[in-house]
C-alpha positions as CSV (number, residue, x, y, z in Angstrom):
1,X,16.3,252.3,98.8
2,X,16.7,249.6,101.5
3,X,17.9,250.3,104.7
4,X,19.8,247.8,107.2
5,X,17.2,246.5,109.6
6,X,20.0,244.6,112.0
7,X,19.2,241.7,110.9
8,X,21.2,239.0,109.5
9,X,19.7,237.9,106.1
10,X,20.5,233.9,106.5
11,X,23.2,232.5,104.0
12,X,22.5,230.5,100.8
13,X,23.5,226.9,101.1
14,X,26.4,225.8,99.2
15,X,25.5,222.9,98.2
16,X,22.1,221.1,98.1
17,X,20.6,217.3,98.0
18,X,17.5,215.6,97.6
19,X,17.7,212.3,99.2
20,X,13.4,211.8,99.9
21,X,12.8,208.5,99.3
22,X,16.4,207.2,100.3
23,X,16.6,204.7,102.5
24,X,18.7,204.7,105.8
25,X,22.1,204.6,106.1
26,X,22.7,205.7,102.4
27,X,21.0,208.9,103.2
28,X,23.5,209.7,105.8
29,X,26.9,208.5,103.7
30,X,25.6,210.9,101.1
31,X,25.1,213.5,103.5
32,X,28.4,213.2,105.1
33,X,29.9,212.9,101.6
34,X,28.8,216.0,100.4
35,X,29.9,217.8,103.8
36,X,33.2,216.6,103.2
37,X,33.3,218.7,99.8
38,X,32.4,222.0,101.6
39,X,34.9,224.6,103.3
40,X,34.5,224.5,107.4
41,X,31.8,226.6,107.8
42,X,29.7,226.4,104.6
43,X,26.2,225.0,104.6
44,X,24.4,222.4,102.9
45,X,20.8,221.5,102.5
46,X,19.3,218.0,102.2
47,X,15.9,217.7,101.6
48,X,14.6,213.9,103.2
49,X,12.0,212.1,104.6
50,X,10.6,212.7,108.2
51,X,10.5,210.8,110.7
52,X,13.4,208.0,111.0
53,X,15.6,209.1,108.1
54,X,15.7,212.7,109.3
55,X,16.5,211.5,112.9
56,X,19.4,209.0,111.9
57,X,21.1,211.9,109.4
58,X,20.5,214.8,111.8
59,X,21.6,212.7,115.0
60,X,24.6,211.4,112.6
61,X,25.6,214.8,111.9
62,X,25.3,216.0,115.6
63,X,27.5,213.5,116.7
64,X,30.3,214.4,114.1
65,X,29.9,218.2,115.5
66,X,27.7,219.5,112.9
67,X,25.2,222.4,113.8
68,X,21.8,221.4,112.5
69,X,18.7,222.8,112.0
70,X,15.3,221.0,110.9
71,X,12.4,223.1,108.7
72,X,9.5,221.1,108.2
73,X,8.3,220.6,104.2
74,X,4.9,219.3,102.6
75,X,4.2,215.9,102.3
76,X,5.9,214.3,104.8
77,X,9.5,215.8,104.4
78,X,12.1,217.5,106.3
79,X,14.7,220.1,104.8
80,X,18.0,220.0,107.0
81,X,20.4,223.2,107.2
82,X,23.6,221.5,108.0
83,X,26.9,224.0,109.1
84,X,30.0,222.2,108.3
85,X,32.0,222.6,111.8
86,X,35.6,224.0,111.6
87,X,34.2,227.6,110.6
């Protein structure tokens, strides 16, 4: 049987997109799209290039009061763990 550790096991993402080869700003209306769909407070993954594309769409986000969080993927990509605000 499992115990509780104390830790938080991290929540699944709502929703999820996988925008790699989509080129700026189109990667960001999608991403704010899709945001718009969630409840405050649910998160969404989007999967994109590094480098430029995940700057603009993180920065983007940021600046609209998003929490975001970058994980770094093979081949050159970036997932992006985005927490609606308002939760």
């Amino acid at each position: 049987m499992n115990e509780p550790t104390g830790e938080r096991q991290p929540r699944q993402p709502a929703a999820q997109l996988d925008l790699r080869g989509t080129p700026c700003p189109l990667n960001f209306i999608r991403s704010k799209l899709a945001l718009e769909k969630l409840e405050p407070g649910a998160l969404l993954r989007v999967e994109l290039d590094a480098g430029e594309p995940e700057q603009m769409v993180a920065e983007g986000l940021r600046g609209a009061g998003h929490q975001v969080v970058a994980e770094p993927l093979a081949d050159g990509a970036v997932a992006l763990l985005i927490h609606r605000h308002g939760g």
